[in-house]
C-alpha positions as CSV (number, residue, x, y, z in Angstrom):
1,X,25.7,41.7,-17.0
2,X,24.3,39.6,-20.0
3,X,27.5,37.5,-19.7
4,X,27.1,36.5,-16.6
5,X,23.6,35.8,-17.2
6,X,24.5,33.3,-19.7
7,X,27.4,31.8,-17.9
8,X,24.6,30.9,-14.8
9,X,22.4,29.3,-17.4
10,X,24.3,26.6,-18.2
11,X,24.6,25.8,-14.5
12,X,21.4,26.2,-14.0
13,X,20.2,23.3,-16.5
14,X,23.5,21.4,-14.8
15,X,21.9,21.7,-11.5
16,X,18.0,20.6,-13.1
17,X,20.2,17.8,-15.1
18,X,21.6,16.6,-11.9
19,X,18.2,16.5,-10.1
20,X,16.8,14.5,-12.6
21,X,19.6,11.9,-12.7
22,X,19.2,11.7,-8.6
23,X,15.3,11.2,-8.7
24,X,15.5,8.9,-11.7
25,X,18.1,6.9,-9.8
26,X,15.8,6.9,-7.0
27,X,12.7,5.9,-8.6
28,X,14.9,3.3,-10.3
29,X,15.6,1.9,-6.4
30,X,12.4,2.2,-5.6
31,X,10.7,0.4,-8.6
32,X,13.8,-2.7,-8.2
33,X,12.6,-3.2,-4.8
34,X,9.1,-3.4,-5.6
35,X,10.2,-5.9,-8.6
36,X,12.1,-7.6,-6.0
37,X,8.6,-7.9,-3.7
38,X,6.7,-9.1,-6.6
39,X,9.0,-12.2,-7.8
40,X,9.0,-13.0,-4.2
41,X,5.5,-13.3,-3.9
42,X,5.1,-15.2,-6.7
43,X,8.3,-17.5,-5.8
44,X,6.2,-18.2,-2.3
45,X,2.8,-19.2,-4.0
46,X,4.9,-21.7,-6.7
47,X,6.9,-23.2,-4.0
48,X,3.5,-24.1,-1.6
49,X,1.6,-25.3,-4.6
50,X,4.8,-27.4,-5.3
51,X,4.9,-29.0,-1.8
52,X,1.1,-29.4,-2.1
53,X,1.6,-31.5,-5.6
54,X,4.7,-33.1,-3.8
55,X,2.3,-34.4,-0.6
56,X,0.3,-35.9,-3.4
57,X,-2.7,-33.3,-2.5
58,X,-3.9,-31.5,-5.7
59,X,-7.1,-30.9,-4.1
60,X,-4.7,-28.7,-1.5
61,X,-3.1,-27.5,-4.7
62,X,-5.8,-26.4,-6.1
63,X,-7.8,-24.9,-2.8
64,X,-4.8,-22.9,-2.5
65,X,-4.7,-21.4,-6.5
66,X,-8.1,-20.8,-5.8
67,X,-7.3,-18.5,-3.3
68,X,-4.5,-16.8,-4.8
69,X,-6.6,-16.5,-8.2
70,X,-9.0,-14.8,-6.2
71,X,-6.7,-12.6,-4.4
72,X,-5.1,-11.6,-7.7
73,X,-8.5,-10.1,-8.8
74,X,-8.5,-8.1,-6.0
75,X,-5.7,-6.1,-6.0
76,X,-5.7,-6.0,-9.6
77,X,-9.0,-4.3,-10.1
78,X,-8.3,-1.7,-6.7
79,X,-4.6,-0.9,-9.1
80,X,-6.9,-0.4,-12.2
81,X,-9.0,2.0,-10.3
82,X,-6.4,4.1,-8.9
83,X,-4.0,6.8,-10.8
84,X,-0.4,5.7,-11.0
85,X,1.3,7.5,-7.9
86,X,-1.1,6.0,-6.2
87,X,-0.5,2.4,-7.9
88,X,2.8,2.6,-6.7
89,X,2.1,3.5,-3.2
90,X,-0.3,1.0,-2.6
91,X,1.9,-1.9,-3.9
92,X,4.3,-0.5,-1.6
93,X,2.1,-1.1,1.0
94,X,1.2,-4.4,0.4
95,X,5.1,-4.7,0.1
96,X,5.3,-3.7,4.0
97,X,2.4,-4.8,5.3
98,X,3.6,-8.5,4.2
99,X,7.0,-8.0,6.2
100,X,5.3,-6.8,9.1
101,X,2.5,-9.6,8.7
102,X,-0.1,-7.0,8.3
103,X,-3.4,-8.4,6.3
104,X,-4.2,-5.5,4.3
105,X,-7.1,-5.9,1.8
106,X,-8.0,-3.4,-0.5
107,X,-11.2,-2.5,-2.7
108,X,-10.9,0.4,-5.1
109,X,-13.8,1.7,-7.4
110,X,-15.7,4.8,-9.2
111,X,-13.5,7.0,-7.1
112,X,-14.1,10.7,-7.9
113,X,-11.4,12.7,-7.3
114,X,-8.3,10.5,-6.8
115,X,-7.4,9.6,-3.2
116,X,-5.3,12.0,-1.6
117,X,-1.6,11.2,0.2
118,X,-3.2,11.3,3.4
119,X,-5.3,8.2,3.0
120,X,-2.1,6.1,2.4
121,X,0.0,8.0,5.0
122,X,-2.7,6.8,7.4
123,X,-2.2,3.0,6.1
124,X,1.9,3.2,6.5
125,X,1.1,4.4,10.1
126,X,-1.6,1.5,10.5
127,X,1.2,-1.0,9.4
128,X,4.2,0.1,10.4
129,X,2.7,0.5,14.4
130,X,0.6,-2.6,14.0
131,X,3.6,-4.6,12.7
132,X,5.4,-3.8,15.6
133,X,3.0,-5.1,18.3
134,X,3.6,-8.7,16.7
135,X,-0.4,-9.9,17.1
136,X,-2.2,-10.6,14.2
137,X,-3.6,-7.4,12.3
138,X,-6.4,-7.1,9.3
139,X,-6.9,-3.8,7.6
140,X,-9.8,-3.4,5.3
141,X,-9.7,-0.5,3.0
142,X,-12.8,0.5,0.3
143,X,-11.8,3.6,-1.5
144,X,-14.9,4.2,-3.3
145,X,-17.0,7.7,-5.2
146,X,-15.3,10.6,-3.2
147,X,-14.3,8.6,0.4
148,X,-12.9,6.0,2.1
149,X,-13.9,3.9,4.8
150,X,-10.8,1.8,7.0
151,X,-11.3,-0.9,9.1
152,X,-8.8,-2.5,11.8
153,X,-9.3,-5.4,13.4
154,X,-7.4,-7.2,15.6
155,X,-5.9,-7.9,19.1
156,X,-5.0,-4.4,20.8
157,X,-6.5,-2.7,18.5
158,X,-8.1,-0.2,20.6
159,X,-5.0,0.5,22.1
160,X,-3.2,0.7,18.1
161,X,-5.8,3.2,17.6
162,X,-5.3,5.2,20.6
163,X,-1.7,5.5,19.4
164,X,-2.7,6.9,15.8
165,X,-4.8,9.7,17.0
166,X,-8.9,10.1,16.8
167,X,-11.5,9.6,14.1
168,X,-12.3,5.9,14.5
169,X,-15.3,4.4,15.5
170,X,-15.8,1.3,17.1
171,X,-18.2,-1.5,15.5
172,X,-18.7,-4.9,15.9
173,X,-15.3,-5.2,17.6
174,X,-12.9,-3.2,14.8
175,X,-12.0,0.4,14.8
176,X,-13.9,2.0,11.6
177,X,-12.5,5.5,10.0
178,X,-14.4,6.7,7.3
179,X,-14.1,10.0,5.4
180,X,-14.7,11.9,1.9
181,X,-11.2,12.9,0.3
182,X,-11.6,16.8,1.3
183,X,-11.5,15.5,4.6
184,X,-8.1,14.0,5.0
185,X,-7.5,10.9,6.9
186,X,-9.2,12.2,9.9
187,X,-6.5,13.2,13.0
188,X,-3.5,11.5,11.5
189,X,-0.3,13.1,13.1
C-alpha cells in the first residue's frame, strides 16, 4: 500500500507541474496581447501627432498631446488604485472597448475592499452588447470607498439596458447603476 502511495505522488506533482505550465502559457498569451494593445495605442497617438506636424499644425499637435497627456493620468491613477487582477482586467477592457468603439472612462480611488469580478463582468457585458449595436457608446465608471457608480450614455441605450437586466436608473438622459461591492453589479445575468 505505501508503494503505491509513493508511485501516485510523483504523478500527482506531474499533473500540478503540468497545470502550472498551461496557466503560465496562458497568462503568457494573455499578457502578449495586452502588450500587443498597448504598442498599438501608442503607435496611433505617434502617427496623428506626426500627420499634425506634417500639416504644418503644431498647435493641432499639441491640442492633441494635451489630450492624450490628460488621458494618460486617468487611467494611470484608476490602475494605481486597483489590486493587480483587477489591473489586468481593466486594461483588458479598455483593450475591447477600443475595438468595439466603446468610450469607457474610468475613475478609481480610496476603494475599501477591492472591487469584486462582478463589477467588471458587468462592463464586458456593457461593451461587448453596446459594440455590437454600432452607435456611439460612453461608459463612465467611478469605483470609489466601498461602491461604484456606472453610467451609459448613448443612442439606444435604454433599449442596451433593457438587454443587461435591471438596476439602472435613468438620469439626465443616461442609465445610472450604482452599488456598494457586497451588492454585486445589481441584476447582471
Amino acid at each position: 500500500m505505501e508503494e503505491r502511495s509513493r508511485a501516485a505522488v510523483p504523478d500527482v506533482l506531474g499533473i500540478r507541474a503540468g497545470l502550472s505550465l498551461l496557466w503560465l502559457r496562458i497568462g503568457s498569451r494573455r499578457f502578449a496581447r495586452l502588450l500587443s494593445y498597448e504598442r498599438h495605442r501608442v503607435n496611433n497617438h505617434i502617427q496623428v501627432l506626426s500627420g499634425w506636424l506634417a500639416l504644418g499644425r503644431p498647435e493641432k499637435a499639441n491640442e492633441y498631446l494635451e489630450r492624450v497627456i490628460e488621458e494618460e493620468r486617468l487611467r494611470s491613477g484608476a490602475l494605481q488604485a486597483l489590486p493587480s487582477w483587477a489591473q489586468l482586467r481593466l486594461v483588458e477592457l479598455w483593450a475591447l472597448a477600443e475595438r468595439a468603439e466603446v468610450t469607457l472612462r474610468v475613475e478609481a480611488q480610496d476603494l475599501s475592499p477591492s472591487p469584486g469580478a462582478r463589477v467588471f463582468t458587468l462592463l464586458e457585458r456593457l461593451i461587448r452588447t453596446g459594440g455590437r449595436r454600432g452607435t456611439p457608446l460612453t461608459i463612465d465608471v467611478s469605483l470609489r470607498g466601498a461602491g461604484f457608480r456606472v453610467r451609459v450614455a448613448g443612442d439606444g441605450v435604454q433599449d442596451l439596458v433593457g438587454q443587461l437586466g435591471g438596476g439602472f436608473e435613468w438620469r439626465d438622459g443616461a442609465a445610472v447603476l450604482s452599488r456598494d461591492w457586497q451588492e454585486g453589479a445589481g441584476h447582471v445575468r
